[in-house]
C-alpha positions in Angstrom: 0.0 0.0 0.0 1.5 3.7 -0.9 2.8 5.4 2.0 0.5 8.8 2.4 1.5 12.0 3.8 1.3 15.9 3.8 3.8 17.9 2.4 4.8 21.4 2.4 4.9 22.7 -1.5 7.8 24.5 -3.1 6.1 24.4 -7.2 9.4 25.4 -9.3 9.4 25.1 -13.6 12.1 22.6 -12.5 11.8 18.7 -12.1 13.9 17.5 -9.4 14.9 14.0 -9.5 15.6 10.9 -6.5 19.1 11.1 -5.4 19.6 14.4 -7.1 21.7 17.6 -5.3 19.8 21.0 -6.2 21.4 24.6 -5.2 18.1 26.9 -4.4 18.2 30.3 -3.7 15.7 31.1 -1.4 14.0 35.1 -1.4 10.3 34.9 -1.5 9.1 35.2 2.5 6.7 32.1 1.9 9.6 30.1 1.2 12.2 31.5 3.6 9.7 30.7 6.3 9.3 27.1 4.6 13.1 26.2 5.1 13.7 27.9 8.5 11.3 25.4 9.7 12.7 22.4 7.9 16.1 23.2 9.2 14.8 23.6 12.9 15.4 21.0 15.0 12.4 21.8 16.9 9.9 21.9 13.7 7.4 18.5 12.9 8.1 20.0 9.1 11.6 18.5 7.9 11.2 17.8 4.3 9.5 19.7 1.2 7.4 18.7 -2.3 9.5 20.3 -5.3 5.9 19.5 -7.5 6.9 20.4 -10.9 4.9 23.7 -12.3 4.3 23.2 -16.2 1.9 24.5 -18.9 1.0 27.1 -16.1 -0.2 24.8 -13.3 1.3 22.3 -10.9 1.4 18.9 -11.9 0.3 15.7 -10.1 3.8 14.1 -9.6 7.2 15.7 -7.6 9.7 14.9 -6.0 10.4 15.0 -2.0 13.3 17.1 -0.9 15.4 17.4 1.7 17.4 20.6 2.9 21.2 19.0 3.4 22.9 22.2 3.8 22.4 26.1 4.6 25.0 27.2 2.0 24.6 30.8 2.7 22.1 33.1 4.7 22.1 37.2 3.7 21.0 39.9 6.0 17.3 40.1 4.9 16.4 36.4 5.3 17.4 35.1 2.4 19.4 32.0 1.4 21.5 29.8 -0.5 20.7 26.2 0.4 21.8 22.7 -0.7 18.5 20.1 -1.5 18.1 16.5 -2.0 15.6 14.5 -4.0 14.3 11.6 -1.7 11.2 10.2 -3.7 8.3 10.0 -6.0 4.6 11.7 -4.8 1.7 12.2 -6.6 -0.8 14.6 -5.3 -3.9 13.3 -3.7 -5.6 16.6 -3.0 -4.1 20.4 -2.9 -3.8 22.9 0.0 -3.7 26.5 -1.5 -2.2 27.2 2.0 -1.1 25.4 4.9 -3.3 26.1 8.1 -1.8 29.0 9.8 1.1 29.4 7.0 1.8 31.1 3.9 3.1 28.6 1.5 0.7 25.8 0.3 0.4 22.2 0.7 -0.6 18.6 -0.4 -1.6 15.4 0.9 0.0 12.9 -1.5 0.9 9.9 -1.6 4.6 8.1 -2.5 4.8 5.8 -5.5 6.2 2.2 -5.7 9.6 2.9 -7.9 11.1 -0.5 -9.5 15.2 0.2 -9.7 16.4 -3.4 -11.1 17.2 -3.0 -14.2 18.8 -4.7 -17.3 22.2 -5.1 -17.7 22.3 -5.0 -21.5 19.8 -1.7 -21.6 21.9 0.2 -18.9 25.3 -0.7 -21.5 23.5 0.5 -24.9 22.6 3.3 -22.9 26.5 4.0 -21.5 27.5 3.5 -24.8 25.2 6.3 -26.4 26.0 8.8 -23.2 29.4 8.7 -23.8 29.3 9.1 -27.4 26.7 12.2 -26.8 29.3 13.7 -24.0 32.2 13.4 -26.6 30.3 15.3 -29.4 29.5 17.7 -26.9 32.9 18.1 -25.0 31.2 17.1 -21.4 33.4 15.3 -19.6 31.3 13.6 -16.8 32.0 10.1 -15.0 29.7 6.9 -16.1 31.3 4.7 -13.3 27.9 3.9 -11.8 24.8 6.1 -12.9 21.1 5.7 -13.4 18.6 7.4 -15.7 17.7 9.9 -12.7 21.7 10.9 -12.7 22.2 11.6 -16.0 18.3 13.2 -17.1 19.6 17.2 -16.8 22.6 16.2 -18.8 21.1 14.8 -22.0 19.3 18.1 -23.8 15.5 16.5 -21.8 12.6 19.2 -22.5 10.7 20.1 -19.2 8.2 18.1 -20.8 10.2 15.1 -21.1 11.4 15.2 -18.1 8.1 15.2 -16.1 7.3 12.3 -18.6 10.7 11.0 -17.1 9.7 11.5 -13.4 5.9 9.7 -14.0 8.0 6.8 -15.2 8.3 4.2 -12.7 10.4 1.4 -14.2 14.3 1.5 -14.2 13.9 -0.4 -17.5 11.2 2.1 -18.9 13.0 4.4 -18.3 16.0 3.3 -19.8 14.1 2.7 -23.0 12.8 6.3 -23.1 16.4 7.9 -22.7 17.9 5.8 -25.3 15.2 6.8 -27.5 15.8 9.9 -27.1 19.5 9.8 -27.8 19.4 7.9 -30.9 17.6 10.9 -32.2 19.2 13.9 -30.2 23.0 12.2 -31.0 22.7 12.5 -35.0 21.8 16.4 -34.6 24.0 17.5 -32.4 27.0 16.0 -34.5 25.6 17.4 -37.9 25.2 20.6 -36.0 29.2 20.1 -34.5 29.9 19.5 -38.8 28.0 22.4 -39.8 29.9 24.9 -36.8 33.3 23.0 -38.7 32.2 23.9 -41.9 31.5 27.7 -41.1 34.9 27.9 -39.0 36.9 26.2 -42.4 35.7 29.6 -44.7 38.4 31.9 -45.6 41.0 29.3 -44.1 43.2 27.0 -46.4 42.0 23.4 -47.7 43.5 20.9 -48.2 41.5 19.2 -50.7 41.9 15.8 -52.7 40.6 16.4 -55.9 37.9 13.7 -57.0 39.5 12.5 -59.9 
């Protein structure tokens, strides 16, 4: 049975994802009001919903987060903080505000997330990454990685990646980001051909003539 609970909301045009480090910076009052109480020891509130907020409403799934670090506070409340995704929600039913606060709320409830995978989906798809990371210069380590690590790093609309964070299959998952990077990969290196191609005008060639 889903595990059900009530959340503070934080709605960002951002999806967060499970295991993921996020740097926020905190100024609205609602919000610096939200975190002081997840950081106090002394608060029942020590964990937010990051809902994602797309085609000008919040949507149904998000993603639990919890405040790791107080990175910086400023003189008028504000503040640079350190996040972790946790897990899935969905909302159940929406709070515009929390009784006797000023940010709002849900009851929602956390979704059953399958992480075994298979082995020969999870190499196609290291084999695709790290011929997308070369086209694009990134240099990032594929020692151990997951579709949740690697989602912000492989050109994902919003879109896709709320379609991403509704996905609850490691394998499914999989499948939908190697999709996408058989058709992302084949643009990006005509586009790196066409960028050659301008840069070549007005140097020398050195040309093999065809016959």
């Amino acid at each position: 049975m889903a595990k059900i609970k009530t959340l503070p909301l934080f709605p960002l045009n951002f999806v967060a994802f499970p295991g993921e480090i996020v740097n926020l910076h905190i100024f609205e009052d609602r919000y610096k009001e939200l975190i002081n109480e997840c950081v106090n020891e002394d608060s029942d509130i020590n964990s937010f919903g990051l809902p994602a907020y797309l085609d000008n409403r919040i949507k149904d799934f998000g993603t639990e987060m919890e405040v790791i670090e107080v990175v910086k506070k400023y003189d008028d409340g504000k503040m640079d903080i350190r996040v972790k995704g946790l897990s899935i929600f969905r909302i159940i039913e929406f709070y515009q505000l929390m009784p006797f606060k000023k940010y709002a709320g849900a009851k929602v409830s956390f979704q059953n997330n399958v992480f075994e995978t298979d082995l020969m989906l999870q190499e196609k798809m290291r084999s695709l990454l790290e011929e997308l990371f070369e086209e694009v210069g990134l240099r990032k380590e594929l020692m151990e990685f997951n579709s949740y690590s690697v989602a912000h790093y492989i050109g994902l609309t919003l879109k896709q990646e709320y379609e991403l964070l509704g996905t609850f299959s490691e394998d499914k998952r999989l499948e939908f980001i190697i999709n996408h990077l058989e058709k992302v990969i084949p643009s990006v290196r005509k586009t790196r051909e066409i960028k050659e191609q301008i840069l070549m005008n007005g140097h020398f060639r050195h040309l093999k003539p065809p016959f």
